[in-house]
Backbone bond lengths (Angstrom), bond angles and torsions (degrees), N, CA, C in turn:
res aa  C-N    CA-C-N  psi(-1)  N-CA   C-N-CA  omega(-1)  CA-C   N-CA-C  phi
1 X - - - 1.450 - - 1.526 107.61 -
2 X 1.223 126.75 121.12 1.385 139.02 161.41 1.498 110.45 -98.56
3 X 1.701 105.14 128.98 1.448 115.38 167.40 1.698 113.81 -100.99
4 X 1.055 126.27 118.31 1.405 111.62 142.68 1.395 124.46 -146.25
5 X 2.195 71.09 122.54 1.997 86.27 176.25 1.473 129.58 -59.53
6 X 1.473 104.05 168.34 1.538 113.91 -141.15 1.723 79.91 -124.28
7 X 1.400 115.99 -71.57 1.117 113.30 166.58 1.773 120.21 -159.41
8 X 1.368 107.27 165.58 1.638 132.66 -171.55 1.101 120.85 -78.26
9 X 1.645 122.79 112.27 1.776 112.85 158.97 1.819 119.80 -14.16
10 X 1.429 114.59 137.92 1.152 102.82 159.45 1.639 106.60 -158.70
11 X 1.107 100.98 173.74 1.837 105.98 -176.77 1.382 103.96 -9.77
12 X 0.965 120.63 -68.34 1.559 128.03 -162.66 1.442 111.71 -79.24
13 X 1.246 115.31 -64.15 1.676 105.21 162.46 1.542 124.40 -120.67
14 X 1.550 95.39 139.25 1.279 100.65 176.67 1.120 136.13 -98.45
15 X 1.566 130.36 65.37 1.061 158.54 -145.10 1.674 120.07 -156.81
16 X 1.563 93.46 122.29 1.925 90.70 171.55 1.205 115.34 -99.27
17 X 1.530 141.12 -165.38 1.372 135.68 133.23 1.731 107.17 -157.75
18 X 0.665 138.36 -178.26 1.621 148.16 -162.45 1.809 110.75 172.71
19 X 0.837 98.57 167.90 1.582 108.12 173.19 1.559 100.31 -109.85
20 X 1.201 107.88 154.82 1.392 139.96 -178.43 1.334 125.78 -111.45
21 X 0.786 129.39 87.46 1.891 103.27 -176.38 1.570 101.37 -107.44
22 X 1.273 116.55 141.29 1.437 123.52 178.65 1.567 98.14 -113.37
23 X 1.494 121.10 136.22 2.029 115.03 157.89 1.109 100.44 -79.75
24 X 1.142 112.88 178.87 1.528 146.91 -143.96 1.707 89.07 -85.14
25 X 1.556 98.67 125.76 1.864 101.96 -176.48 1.662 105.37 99.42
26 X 1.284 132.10 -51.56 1.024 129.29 -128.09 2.078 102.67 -103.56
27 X 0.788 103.76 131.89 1.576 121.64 -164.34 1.491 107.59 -120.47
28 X 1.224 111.49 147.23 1.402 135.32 156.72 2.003 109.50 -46.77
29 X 0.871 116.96 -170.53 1.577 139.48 169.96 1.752 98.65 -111.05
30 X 1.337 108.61 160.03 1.514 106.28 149.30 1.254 119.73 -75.80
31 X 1.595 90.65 141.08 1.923 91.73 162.82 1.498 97.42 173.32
32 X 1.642 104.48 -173.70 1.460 103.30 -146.44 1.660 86.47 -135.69
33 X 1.334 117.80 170.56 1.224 135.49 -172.00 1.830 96.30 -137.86
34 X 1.812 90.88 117.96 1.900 98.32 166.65 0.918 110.41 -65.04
35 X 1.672 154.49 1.98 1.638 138.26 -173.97 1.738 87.05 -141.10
36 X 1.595 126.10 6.28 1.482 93.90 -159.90 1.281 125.33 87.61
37 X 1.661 143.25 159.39 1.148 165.90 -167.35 1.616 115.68 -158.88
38 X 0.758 120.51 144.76 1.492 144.12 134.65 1.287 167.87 -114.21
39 X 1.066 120.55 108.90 1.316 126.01 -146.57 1.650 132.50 -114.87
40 X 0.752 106.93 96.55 1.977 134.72 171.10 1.148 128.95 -50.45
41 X 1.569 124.38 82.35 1.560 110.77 -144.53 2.064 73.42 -80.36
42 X 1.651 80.34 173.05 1.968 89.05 -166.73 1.867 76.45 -114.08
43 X 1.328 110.96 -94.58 1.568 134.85 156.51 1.287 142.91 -62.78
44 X 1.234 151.35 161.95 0.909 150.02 168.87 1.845 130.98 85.97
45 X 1.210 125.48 -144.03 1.279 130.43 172.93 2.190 98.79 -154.53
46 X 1.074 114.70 127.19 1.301 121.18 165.12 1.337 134.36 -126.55
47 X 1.149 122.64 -149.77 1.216 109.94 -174.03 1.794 106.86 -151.94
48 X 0.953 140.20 154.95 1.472 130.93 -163.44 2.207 104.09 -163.95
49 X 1.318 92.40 142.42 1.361 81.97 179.78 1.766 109.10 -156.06
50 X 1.382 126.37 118.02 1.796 102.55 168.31 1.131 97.04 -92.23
51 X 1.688 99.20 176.26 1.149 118.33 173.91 1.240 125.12 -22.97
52 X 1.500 136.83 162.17 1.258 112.39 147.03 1.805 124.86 103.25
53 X 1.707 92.11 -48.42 1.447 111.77 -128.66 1.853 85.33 -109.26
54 X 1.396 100.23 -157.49 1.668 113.69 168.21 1.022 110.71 -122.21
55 X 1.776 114.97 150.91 0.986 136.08 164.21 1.666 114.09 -31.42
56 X 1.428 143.70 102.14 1.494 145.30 156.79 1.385 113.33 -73.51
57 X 1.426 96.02 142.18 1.796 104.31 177.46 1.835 96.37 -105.95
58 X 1.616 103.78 122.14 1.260 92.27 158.17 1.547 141.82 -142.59
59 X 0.994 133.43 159.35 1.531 115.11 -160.13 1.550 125.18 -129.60
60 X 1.397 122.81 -173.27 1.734 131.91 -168.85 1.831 87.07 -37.15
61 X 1.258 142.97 144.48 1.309 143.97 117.34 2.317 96.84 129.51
62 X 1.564 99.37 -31.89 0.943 95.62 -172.56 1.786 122.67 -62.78
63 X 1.299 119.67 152.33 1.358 113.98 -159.78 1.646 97.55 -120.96
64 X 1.201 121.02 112.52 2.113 124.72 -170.51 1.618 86.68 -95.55
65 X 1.370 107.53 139.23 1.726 116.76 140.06 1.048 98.37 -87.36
66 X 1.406 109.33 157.51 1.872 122.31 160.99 1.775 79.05 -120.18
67 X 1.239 115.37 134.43 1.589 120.18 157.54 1.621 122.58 -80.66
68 X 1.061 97.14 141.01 1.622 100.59 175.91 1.857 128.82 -25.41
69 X 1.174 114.74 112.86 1.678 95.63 -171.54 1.743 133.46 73.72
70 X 1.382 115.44 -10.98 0.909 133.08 -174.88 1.820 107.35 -96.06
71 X 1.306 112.03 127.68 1.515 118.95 -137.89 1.797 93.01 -115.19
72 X 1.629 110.92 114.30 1.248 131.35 -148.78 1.803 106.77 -148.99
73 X 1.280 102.14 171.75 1.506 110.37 -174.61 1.689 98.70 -163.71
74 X 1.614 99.33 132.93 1.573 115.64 160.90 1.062 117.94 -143.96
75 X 1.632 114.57 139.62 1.246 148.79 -178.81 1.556 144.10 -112.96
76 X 0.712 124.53 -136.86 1.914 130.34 172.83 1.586 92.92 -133.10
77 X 1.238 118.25 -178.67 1.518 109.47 171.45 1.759 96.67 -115.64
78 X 1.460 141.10 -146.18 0.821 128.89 -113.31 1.664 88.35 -123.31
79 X 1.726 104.34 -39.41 1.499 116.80 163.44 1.049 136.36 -124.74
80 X 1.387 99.00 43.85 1.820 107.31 174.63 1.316 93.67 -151.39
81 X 1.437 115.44 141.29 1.589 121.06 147.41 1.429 101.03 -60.30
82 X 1.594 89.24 171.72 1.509 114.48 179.22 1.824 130.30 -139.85
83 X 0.938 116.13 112.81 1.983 103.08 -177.31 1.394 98.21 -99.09
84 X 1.389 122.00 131.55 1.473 117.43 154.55 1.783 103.59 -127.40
85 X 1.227 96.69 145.58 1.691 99.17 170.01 1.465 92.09 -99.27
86 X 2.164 91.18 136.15 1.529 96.35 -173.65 1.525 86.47 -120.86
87 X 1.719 115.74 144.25 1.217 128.34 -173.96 1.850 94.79 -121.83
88 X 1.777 111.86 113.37 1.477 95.65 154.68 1.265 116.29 -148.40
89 X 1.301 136.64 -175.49 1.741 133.15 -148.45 1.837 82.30 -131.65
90 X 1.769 84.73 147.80 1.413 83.00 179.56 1.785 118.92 -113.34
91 X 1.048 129.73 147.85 1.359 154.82 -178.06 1.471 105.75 -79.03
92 X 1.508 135.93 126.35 1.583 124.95 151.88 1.764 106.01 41.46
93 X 1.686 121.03 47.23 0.926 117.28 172.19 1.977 126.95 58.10
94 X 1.439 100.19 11.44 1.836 129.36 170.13 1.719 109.61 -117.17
95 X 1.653 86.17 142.29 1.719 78.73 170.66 1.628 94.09 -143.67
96 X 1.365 118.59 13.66 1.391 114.78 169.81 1.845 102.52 -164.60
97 X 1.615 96.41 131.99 1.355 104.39 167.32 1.758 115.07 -103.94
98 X 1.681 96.98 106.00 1.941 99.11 -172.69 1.749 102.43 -71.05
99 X 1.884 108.56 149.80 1.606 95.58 178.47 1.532 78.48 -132.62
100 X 1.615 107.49 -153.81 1.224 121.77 178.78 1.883 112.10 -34.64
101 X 1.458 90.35 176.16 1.763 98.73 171.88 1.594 104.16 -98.47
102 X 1.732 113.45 160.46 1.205 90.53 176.63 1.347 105.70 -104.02
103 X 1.307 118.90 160.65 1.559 127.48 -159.30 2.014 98.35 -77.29
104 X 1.311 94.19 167.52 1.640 88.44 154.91 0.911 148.19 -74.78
105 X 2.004 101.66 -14.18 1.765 127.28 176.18 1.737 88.20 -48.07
106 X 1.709 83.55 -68.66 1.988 85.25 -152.14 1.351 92.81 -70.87
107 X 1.757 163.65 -13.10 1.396 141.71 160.48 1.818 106.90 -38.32
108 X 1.374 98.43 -53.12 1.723 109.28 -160.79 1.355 97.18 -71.91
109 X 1.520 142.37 -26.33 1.333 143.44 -148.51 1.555 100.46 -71.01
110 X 1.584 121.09 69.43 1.724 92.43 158.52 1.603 104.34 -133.06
């Protein structure tokens, strides 16, 4: 996974975002965001999932909420990289809580 930010919270807004690009396979960890994220796929095809829920396929143009606190993972899918620009606001100086990795059970689970 390569990050590069785009730009920094400041006085006025408190909000980052950067692009992401994941290769082909390669996923985030779980974890959750105190204000939420959003995410802009740029390229590619990925893969996205909260808790709970099912595996989503998603692609160039599509736009993901992650909801506040709600404990999720996004990726590339299996043969495509992926870029998304991720936009999120920060909480008590946090804008993401990282947890476990996700396994390959739940990558492959759709």
């Amino acid at each position: 996974m390569r990050v590069d930010p785009l730009f920094s919270p400041n006085e006025s807004i408190n909000a980052s975002g950067a692009y992401v690009t994941f290769e082909p396979g390669a996923r985030s960890a779980w974890h959750t965001h105190p204000a939420g994220q959003r995410l802009v796929v740029i390229s590619g095809i990925g893969l996205t999932q909260e808790w709970g829920k099912s595996v989503q396929v998603i692609r160039q143009g599509d736009v993901v909420w992650c909801p506040p606190r709600v404990k999720h993972w996004h990726g590339a899918a299996p043969n495509s990289a992926m870029t998304h620009l991720a936009v999120g606001a920060y909480v008590d100086g946090k804008s993401v809580n990282w947890m476990e990795k996700v396994t390959d059970e739940q990558y492959n689970a759709r």
